[in-house]
PDBQT receptor file of N, H, CA, C and O in Angstrom, charges set to zero:
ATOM      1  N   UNK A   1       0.824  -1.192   0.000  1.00  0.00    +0.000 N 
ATOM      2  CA  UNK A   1       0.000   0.000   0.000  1.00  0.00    +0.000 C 
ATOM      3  C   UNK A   1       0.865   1.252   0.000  1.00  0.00    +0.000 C 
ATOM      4  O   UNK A   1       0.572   2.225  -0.695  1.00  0.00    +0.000 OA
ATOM      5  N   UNK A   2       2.156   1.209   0.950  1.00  0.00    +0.000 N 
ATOM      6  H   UNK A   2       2.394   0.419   1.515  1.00  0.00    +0.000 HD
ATOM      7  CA  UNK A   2       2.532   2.393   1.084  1.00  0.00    +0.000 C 
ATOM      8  C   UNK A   2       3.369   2.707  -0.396  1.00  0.00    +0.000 C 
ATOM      9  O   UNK A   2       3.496   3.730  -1.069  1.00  0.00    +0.000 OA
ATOM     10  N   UNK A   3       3.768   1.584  -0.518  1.00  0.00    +0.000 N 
ATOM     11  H   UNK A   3       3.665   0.753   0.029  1.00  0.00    +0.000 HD
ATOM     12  CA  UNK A   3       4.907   1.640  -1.914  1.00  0.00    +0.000 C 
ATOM     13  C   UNK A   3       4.573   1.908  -3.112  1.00  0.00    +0.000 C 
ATOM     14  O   UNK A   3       5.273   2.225  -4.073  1.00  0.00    +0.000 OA
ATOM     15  N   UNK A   4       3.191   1.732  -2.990  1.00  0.00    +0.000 N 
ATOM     16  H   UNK A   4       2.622   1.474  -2.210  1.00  0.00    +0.000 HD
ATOM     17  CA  UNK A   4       2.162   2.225  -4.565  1.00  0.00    +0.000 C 
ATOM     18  C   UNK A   4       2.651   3.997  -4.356  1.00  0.00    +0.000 C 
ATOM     19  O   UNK A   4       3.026   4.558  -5.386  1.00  0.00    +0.000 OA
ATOM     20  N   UNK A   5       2.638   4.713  -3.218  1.00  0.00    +0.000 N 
ATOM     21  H   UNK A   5       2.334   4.257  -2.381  1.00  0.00    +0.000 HD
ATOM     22  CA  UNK A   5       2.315   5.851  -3.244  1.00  0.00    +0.000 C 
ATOM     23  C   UNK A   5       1.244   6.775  -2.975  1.00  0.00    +0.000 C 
ATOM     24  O   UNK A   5       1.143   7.994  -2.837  1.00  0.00    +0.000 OA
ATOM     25  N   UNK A   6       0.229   5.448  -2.939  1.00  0.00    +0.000 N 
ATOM     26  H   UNK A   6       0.311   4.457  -3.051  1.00  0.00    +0.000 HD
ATOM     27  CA  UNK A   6      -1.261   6.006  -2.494  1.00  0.00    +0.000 C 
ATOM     28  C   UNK A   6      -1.422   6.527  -1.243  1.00  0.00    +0.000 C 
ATOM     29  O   UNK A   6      -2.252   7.421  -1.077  1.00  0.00    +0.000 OA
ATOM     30  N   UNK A   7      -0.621   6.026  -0.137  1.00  0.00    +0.000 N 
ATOM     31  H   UNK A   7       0.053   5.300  -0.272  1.00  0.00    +0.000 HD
ATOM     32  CA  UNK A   7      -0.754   6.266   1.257  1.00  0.00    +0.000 C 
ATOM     33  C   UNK A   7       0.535   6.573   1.677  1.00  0.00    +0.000 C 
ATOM     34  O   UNK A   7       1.607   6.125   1.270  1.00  0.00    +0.000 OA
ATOM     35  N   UNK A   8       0.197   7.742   2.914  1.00  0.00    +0.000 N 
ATOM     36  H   UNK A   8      -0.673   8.106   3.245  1.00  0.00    +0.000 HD
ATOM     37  CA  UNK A   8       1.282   8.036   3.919  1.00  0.00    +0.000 C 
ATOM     38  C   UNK A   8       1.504   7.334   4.631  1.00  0.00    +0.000 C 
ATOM     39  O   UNK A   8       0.782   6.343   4.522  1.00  0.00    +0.000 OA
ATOM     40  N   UNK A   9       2.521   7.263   5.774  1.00  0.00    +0.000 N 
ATOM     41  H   UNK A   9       3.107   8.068   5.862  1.00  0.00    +0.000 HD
ATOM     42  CA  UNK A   9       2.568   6.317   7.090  1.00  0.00    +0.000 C 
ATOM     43  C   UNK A   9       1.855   7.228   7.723  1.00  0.00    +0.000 C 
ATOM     44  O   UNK A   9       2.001   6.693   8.822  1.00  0.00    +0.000 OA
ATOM     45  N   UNK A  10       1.253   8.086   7.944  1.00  0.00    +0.000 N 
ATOM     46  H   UNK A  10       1.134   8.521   7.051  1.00  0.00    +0.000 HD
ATOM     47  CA  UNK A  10       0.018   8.568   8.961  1.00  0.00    +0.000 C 
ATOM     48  C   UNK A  10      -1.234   8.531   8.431  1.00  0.00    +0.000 C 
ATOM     49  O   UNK A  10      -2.129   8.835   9.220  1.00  0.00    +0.000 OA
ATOM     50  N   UNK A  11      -1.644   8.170   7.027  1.00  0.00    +0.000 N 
ATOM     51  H   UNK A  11      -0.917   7.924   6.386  1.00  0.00    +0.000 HD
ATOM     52  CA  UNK A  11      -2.584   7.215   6.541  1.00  0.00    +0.000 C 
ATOM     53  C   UNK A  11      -2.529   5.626   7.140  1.00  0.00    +0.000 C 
ATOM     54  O   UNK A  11      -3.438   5.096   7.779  1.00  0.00    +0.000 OA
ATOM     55  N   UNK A  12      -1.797   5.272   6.933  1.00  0.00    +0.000 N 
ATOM     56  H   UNK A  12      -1.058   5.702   6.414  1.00  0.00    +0.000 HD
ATOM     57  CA  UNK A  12      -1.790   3.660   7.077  1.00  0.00    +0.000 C 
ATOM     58  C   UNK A  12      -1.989   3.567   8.535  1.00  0.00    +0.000 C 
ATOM     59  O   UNK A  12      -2.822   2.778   8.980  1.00  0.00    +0.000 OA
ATOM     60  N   UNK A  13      -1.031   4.586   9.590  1.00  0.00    +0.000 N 
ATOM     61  H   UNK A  13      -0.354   5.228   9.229  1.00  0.00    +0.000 HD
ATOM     62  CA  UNK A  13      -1.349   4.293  10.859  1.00  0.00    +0.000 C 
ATOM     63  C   UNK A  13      -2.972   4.643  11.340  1.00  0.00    +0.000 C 
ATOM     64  O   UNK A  13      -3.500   3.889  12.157  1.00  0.00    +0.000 OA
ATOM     65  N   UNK A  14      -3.739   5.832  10.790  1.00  0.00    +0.000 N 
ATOM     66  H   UNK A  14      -3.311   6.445  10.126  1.00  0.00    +0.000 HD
ATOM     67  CA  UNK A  14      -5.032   5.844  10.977  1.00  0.00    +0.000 C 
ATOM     68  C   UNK A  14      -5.611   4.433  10.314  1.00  0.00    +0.000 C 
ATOM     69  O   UNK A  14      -6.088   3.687  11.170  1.00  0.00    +0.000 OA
ATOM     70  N   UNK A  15      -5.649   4.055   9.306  1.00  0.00    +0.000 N 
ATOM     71  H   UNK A  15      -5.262   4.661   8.611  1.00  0.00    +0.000 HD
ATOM     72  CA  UNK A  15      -6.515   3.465   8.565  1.00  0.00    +0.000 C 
ATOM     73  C   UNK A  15      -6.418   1.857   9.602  1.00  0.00    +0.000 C 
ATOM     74  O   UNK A  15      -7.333   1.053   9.781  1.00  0.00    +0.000 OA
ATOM     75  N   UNK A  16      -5.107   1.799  10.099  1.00  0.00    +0.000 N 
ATOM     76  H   UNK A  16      -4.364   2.452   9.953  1.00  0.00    +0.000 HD
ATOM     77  CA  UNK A  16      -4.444  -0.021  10.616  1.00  0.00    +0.000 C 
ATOM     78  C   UNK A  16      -5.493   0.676  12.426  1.00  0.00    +0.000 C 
ATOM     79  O   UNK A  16      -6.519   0.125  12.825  1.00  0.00    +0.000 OA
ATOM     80  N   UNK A  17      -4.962   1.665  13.002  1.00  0.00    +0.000 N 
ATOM     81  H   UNK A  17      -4.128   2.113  12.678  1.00  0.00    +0.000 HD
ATOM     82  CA  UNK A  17      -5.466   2.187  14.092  1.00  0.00    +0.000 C 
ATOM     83  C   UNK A  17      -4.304   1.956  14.925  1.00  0.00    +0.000 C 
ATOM     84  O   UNK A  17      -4.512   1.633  16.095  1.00  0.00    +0.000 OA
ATOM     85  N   UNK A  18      -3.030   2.078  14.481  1.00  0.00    +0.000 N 
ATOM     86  H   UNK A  18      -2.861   2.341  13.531  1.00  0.00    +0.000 HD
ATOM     87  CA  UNK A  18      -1.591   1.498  14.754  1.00  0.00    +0.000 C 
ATOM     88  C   UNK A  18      -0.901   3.028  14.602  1.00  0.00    +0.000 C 
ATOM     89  O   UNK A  18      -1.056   3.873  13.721  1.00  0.00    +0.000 OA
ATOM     90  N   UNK A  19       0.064   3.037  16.029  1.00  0.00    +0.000 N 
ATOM     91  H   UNK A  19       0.190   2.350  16.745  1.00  0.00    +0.000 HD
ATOM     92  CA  UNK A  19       0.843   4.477  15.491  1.00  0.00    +0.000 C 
ATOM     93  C   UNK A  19       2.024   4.512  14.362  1.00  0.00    +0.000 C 
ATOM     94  O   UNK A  19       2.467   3.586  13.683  1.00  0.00    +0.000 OA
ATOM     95  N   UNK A  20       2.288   5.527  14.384  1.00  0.00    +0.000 N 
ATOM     96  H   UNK A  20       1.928   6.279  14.936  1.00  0.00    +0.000 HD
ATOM     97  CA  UNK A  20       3.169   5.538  13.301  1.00  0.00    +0.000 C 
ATOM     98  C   UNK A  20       4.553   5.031  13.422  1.00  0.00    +0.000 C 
ATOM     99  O   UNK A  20       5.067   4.430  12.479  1.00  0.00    +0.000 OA
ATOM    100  N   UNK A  21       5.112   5.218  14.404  1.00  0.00    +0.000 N 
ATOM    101  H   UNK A  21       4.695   5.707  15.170  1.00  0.00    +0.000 HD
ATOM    102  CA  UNK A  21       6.456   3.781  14.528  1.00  0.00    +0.000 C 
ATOM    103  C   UNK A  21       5.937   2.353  14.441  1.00  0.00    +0.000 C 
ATOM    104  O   UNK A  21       6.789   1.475  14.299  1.00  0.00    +0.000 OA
ATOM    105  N   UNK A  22       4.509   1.958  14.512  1.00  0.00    +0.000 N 
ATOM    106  H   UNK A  22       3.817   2.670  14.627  1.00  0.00    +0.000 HD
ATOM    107  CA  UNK A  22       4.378   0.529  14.159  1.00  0.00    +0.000 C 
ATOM    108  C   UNK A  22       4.359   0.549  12.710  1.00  0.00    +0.000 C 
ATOM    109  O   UNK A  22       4.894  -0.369  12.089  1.00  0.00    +0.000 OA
ATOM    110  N   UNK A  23       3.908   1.315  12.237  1.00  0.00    +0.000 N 
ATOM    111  H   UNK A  23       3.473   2.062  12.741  1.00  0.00    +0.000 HD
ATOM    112  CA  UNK A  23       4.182   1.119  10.661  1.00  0.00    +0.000 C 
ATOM    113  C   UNK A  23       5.369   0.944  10.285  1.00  0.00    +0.000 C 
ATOM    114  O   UNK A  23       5.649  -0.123   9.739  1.00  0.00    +0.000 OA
ATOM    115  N   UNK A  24       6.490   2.061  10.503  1.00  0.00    +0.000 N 
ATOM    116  H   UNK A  24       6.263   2.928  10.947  1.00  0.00    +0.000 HD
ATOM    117  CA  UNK A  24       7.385   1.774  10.513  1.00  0.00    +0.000 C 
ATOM    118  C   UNK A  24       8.667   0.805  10.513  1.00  0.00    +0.000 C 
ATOM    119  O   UNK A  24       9.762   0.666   9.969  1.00  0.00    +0.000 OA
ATOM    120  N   UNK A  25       7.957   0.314  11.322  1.00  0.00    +0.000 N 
ATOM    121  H   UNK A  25       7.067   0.426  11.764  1.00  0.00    +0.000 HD
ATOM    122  CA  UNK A  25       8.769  -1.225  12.180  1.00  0.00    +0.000 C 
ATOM    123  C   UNK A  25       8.637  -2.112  11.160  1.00  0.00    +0.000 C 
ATOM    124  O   UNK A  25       9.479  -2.927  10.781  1.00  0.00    +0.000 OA
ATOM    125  N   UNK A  26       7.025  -1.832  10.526  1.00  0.00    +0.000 N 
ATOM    126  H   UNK A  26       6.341  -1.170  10.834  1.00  0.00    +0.000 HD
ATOM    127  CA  UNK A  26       6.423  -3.038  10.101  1.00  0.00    +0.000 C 
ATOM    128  C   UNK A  26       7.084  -3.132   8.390  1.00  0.00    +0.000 C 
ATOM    129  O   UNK A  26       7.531  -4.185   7.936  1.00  0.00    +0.000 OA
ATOM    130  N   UNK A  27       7.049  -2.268   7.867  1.00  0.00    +0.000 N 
ATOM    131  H   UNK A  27       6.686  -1.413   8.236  1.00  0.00    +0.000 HD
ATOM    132  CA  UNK A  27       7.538  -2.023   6.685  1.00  0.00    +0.000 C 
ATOM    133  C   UNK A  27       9.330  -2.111   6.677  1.00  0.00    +0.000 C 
ATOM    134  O   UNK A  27       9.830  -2.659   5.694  1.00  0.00    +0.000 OA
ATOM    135  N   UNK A  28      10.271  -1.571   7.773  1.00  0.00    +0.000 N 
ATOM    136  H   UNK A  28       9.865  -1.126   8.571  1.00  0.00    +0.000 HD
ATOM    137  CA  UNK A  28      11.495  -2.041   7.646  1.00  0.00    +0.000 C 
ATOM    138  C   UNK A  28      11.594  -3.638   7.833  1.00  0.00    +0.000 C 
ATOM    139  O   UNK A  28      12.387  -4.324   7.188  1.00  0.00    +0.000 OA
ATOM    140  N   UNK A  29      10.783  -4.101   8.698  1.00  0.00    +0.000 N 
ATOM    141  H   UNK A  29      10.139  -3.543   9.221  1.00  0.00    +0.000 HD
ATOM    142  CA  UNK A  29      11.260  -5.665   8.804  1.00  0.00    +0.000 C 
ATOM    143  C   UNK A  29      10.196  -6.091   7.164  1.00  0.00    +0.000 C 
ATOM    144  O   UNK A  29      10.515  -7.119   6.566  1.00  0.00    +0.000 OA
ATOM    145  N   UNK A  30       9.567  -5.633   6.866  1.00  0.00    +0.000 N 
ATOM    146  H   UNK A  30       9.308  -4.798   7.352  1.00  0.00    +0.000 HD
ATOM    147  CA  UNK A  30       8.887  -6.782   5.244  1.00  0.00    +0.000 C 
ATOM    148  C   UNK A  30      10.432  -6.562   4.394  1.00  0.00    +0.000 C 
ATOM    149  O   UNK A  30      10.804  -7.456   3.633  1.00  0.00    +0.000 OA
ATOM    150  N   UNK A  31      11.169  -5.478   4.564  1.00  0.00    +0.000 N 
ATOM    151  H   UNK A  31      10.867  -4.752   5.182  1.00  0.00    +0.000 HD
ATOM    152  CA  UNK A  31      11.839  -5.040   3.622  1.00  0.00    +0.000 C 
ATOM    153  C   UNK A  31      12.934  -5.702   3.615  1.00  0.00    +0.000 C 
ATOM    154  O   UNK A  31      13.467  -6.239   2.644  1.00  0.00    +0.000 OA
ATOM    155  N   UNK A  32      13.368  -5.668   4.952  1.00  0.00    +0.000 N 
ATOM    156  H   UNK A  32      12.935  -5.231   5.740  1.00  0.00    +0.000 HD
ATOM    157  CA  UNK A  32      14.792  -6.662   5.316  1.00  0.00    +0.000 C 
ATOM    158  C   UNK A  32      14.527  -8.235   5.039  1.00  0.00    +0.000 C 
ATOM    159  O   UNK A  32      15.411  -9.078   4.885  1.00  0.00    +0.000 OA
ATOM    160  N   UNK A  33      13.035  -8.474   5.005  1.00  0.00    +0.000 N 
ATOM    161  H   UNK A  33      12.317  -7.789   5.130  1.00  0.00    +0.000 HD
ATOM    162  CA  UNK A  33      12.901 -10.175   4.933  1.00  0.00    +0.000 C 
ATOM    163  C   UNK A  33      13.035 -10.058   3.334  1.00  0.00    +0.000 C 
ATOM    164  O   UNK A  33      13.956 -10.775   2.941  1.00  0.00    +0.000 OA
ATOM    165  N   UNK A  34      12.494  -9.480   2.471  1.00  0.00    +0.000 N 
ATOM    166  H   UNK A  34      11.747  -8.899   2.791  1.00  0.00    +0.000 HD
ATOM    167  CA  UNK A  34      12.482  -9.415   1.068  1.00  0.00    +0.000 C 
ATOM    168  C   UNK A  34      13.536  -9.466   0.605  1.00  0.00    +0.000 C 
ATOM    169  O   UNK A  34      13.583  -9.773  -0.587  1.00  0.00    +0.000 OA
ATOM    170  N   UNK A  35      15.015  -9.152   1.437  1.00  0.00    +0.000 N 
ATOM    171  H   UNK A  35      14.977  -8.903   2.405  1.00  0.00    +0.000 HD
ATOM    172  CA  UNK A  35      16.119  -9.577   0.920  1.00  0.00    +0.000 C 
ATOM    173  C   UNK A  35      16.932 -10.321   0.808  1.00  0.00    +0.000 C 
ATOM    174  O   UNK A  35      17.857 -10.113   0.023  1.00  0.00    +0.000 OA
TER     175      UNK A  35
């Protein structure tokens, strides 16, 4: 979602109901496993 560009991380954290360092977190660790 975020990587399309469509959404901010303070979109995603409203939309999940998650603050914005959980997004964070959540998107560096997909990124590090993807490698």
């Amino acid at each position: 979602m975020h990587g399309t560009g469509e959404y901010a991380i303070s979109d995603l954290a409203e939309l999940f109901s998650v603050s914005r360092p959980t997004v964070y977190r959540t998107l560096a660790s997909r990124i590090r496993d993807a490698c």
